[in-house]
C-alpha positions as CSV (number, residue, x, y, z in Angstrom):
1,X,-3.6,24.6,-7.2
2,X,-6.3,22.5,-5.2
3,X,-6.3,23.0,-1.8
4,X,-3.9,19.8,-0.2
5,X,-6.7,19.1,1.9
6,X,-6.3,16.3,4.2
7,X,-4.1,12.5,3.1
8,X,-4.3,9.6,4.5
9,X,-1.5,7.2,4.5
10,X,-0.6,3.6,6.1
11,X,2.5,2.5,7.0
12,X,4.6,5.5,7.5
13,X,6.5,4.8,10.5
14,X,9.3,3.5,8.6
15,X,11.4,3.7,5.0
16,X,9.6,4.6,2.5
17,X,6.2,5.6,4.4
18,X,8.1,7.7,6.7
19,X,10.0,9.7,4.2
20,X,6.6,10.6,2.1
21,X,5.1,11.2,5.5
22,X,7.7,13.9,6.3
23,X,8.1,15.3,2.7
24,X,4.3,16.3,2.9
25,X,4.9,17.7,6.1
26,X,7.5,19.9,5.2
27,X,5.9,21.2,2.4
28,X,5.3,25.5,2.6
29,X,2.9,27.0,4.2
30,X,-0.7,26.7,1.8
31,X,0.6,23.6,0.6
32,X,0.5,21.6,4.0
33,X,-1.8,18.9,4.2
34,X,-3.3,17.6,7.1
35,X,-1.8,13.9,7.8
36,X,-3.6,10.9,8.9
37,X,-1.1,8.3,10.1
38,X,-2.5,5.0,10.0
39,X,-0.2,2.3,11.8
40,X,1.0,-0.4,14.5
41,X,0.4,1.6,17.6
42,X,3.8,2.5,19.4
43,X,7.0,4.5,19.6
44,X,7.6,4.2,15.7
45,X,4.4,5.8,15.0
46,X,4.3,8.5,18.0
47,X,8.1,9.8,16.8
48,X,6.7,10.5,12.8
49,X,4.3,12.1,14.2
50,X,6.0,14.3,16.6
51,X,8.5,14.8,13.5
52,X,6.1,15.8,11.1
53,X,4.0,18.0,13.9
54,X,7.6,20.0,14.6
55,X,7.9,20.9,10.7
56,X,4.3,22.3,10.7
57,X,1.4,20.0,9.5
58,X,-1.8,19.3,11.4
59,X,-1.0,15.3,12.7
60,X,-3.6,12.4,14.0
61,X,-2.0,9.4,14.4
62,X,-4.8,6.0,14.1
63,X,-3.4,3.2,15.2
64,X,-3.9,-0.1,13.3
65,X,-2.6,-3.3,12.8
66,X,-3.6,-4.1,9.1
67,X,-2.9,-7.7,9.4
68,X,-6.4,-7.5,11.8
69,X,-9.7,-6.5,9.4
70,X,-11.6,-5.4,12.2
71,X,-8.8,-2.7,12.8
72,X,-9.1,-1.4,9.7
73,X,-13.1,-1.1,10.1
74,X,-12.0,0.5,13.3
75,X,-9.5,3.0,11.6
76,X,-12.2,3.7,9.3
77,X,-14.2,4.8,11.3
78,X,-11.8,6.8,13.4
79,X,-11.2,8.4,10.1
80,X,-14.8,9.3,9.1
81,X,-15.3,10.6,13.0
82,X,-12.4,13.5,12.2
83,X,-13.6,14.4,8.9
84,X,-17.1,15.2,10.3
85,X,-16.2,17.1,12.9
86,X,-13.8,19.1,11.7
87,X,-10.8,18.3,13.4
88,X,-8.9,17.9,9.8
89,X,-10.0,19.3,6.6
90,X,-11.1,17.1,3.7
91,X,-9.9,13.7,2.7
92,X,-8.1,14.6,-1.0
93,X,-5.7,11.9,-1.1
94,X,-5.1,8.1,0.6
95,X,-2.0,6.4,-0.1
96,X,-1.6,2.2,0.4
97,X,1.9,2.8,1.2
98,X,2.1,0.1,3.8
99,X,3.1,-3.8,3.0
100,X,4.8,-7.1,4.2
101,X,6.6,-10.1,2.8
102,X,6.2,-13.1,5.0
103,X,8.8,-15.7,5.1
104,X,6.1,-18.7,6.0
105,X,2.9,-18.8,3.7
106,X,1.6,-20.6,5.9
107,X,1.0,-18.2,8.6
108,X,-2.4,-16.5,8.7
109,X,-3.6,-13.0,9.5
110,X,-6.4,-13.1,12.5
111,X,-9.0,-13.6,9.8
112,X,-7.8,-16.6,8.7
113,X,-5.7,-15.6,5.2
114,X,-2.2,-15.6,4.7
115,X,-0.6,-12.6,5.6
116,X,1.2,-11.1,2.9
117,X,-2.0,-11.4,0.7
118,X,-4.0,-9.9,3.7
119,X,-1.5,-6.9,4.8
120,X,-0.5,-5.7,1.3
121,X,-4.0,-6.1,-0.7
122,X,-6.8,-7.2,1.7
123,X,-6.6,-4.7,4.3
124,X,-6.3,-1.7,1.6
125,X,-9.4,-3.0,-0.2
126,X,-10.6,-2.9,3.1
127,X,-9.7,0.1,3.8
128,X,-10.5,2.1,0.8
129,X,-14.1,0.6,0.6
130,X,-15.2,2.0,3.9
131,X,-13.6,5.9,2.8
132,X,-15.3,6.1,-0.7
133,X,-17.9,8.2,0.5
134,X,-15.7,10.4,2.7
135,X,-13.7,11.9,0.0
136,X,-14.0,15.2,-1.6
137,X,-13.0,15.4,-5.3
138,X,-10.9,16.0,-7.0
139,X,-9.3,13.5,-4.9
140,X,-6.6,10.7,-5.2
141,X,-5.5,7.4,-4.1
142,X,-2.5,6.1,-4.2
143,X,-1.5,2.6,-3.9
144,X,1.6,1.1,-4.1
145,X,2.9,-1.4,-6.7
146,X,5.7,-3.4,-7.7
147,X,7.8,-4.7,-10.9
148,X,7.9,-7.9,-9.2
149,X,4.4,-9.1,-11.0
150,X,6.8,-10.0,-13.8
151,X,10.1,-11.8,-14.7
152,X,13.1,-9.6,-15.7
153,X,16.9,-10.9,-16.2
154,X,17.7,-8.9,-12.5
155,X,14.9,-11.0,-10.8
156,X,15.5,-14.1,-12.7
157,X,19.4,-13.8,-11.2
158,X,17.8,-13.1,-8.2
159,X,15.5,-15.9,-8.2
160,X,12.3,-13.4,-7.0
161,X,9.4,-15.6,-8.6
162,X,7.3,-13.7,-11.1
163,X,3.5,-13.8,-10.2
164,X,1.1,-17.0,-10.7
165,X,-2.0,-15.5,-10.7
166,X,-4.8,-17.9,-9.4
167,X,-8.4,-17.3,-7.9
168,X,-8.4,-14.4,-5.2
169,X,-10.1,-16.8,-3.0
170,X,-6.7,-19.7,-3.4
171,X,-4.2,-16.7,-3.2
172,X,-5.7,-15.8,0.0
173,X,-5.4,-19.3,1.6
174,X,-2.5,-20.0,3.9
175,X,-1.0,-22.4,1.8
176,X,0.5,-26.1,3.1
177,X,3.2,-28.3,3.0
178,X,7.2,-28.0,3.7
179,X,7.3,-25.3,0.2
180,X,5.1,-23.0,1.4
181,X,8.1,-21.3,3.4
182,X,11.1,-19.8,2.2
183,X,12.2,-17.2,-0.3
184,X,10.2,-19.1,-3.7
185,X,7.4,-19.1,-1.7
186,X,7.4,-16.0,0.1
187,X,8.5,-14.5,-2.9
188,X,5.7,-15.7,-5.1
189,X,2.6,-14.5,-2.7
190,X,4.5,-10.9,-2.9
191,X,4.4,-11.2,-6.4
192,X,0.8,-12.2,-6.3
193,X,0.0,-9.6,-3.6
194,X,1.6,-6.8,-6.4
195,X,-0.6,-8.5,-8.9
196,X,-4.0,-8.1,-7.2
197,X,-3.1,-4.3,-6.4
198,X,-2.4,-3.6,-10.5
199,X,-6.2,-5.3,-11.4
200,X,-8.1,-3.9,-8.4
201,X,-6.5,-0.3,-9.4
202,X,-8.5,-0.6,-13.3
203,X,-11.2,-2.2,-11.3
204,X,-11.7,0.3,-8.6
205,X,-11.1,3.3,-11.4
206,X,-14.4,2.0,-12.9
207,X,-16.2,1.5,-10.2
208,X,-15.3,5.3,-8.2
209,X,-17.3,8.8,-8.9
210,X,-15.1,10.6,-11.6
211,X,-13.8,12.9,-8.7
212,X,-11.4,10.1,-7.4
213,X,-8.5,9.5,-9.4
214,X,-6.6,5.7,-9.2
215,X,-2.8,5.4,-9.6
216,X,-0.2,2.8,-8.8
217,X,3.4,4.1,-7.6
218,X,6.4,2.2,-8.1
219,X,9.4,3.3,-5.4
220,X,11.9,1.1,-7.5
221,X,13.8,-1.6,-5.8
222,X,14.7,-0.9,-2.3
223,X,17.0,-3.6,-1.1
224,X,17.6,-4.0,2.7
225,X,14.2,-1.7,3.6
226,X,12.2,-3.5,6.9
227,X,10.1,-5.0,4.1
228,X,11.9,-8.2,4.1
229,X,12.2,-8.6,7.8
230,X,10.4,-11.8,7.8
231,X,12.8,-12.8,4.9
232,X,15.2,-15.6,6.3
233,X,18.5,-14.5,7.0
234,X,20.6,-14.8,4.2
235,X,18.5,-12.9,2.0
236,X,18.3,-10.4,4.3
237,X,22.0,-10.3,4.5
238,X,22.3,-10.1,0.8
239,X,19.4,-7.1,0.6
240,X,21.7,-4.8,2.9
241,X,24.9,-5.4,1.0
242,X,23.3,-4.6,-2.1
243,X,21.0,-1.8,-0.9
244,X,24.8,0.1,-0.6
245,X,25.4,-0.1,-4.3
246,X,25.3,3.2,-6.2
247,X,22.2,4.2,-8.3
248,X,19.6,1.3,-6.1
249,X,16.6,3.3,-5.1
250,X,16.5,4.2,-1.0
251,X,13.8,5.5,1.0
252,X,14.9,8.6,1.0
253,X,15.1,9.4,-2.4
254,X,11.9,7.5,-3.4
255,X,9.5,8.7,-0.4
256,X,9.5,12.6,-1.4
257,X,8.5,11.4,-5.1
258,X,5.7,9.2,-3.7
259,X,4.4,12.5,-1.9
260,X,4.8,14.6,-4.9
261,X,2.7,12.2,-6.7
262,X,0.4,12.4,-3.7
263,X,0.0,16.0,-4.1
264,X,1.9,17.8,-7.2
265,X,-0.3,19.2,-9.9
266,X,1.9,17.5,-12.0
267,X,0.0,14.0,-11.6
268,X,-3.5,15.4,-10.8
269,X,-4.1,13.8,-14.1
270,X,-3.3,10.2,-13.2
271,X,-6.3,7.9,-13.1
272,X,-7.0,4.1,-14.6
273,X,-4.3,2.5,-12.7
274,X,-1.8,4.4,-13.9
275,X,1.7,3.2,-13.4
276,X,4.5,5.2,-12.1
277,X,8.1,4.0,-11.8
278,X,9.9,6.7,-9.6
279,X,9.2,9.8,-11.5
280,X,8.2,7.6,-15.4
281,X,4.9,6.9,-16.5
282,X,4.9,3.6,-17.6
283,X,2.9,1.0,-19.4
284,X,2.3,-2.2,-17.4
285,X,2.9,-5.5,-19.3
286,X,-0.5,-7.2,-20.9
287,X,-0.7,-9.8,-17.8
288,X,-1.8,-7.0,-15.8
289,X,-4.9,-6.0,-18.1
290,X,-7.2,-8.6,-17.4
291,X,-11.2,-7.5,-17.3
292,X,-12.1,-11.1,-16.4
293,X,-9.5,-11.1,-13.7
294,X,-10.1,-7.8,-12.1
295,X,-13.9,-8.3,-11.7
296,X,-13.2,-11.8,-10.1
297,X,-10.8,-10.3,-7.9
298,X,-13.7,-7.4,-7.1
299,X,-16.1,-10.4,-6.4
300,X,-14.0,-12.1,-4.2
301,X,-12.5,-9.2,-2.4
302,X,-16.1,-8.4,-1.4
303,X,-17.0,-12.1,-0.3
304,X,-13.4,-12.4,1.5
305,X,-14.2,-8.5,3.4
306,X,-17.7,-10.0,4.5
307,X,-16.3,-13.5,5.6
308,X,-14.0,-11.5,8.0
309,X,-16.7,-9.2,9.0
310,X,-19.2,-11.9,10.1
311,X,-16.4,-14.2,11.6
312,X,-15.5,-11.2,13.9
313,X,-19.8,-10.7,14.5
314,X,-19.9,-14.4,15.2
């Protein structure tokens, strides 16, 4: 078994992030990892922390508010600062757990793109780009996907929007008018978000040393999580009630099985983009193998990352 090394993962203060968080932490002695909690600064992200220090692991919390590029640079660099001086051992895994569903398109993060685009895919990218060189193979990351890049009868009765995939640089826009708020709309960037994380998995799998191995985890629906907070009322109303029907994926449940991935021999092989639904390797539909797409998306991730960067220099 490799040694767990050190894993980095965002957005465990609640859910789904916090369960993984604190199944890695509880794992027996030699199979412990170091954890790198990267999150909104606060009381959510001090208590993990102090709950996964009490079962045993070695715990830095960094805190970061991924809607804000130029905290993620920071984090980054927070991140590199530990590795080289020993304080944790070696960066083997990062997992993209963290993500957002805004209820108003139009809103923008601090860099100027709209928010669900620049929490759940820009900042990662972000993110990841500055830790390539900081990892020591074999090593993982982990970034989390979602069904809802394509149509199914559930989501169809739902009305969750299937993805419309456009130019990165568009998707990332804060988008105008009276329809960009709501559940279509807010639905549709989510989609598009989930989208862009499926081709920038293939794309980054090509682009990394063969010591870093790219998957894609799928928790399975989660109704009611803090996901949809921004959601307007009535669907959040509806995503509690049926988060209590039998056999829906919870946190709980899905949160150890995104650490096992994480860290189990049993997916070291995982690479390409792989596609995991709970505990099922499974084959994405053809709209998410694009090479066209996912070298646009590379190009534009890169000119979108240096915009932000020389906005905040400016």
């Amino acid at each position: 078994m490799t040694e767990p090394g050190t894993v980095l993962i965002t957005g465990p203060t609640r859910n789904l992030g916090r369960h993984a968080t604190l199944a890695m932490a509880g794992r027996p002695e030699g199979r412990q990892p170091d954890l790198l909690l990267v999150g909104r600064a606060g009381r959510d992200l001090t208590a993990v922390a102090g709950e996964a220090r009490a079962r045993g692991a070695n715990v830095r919390e960094i805190g970061c508010d991924l809607s804000r590029l130029a905290d993620v640079r920071a984090a980054a660099a927070t991140v590199r600062n530990l590795l080289a001086t020993g304080v944790v051992r070696p960066l083997r895994a990062l997992v993209a757990n963290a993500g957002t569903m805004s209820s108003d398109t139009r809103r923008a993060s601090s860099d100027g793109y709209e928010l669900t685009f620049a929490v759940n895919y820009l900042a990662h990218a972000q993110l990841i780009g500055d830790l390539l060189g900081s990892f020591t193979a074999p090593a993982r990351v982990v970034l989390l996907g979602s069904n809802t890049y394509h149509a199914n009868f559930w989501r169809k009765l739902l009305r969750v929007p299937e993805a419309q995939w456009a130019d990165p640089v568009e998707l990332a826009r804060p988008a105008t008018g009276e329809r960009a708020s709501g559940l279509a709309a807010s639905g549709l960037a989510y989609s598009n978000a989930k989208l862009a994380i499926l081709y920038y998995a293939h794309e980054l799998q090509r682009r990394v040393g063969a010591g870093i191995n790219v998957s894609v985890f799928e928790p399975g629906w989660m109704p009611g999580t803090a996901l949809g907070r921004g959601a307007p009322q009535a669907f959040q109303a509806m995503s509690r009630a049926l988060g209590r029907v039998p056999g829906v994926s919870k946190p709980r449940r899905s949160g150890p099985l995104l650490a096992a991935m994480t860290l189990d021999d049993e997916w070291a092989h995982l690479r390409g983009g792989a596609f995991v639904v709970k505990t099922k390797l499974t084959e994405v539909r053809p709209v998410a193998h694009d090479r066209d797409r996912e070298r646009r998306l590379w190009e534009a991730t890169t000119e979108l990352l240096e915009q932000a960067g020389e906005i905040v220099q400016g």
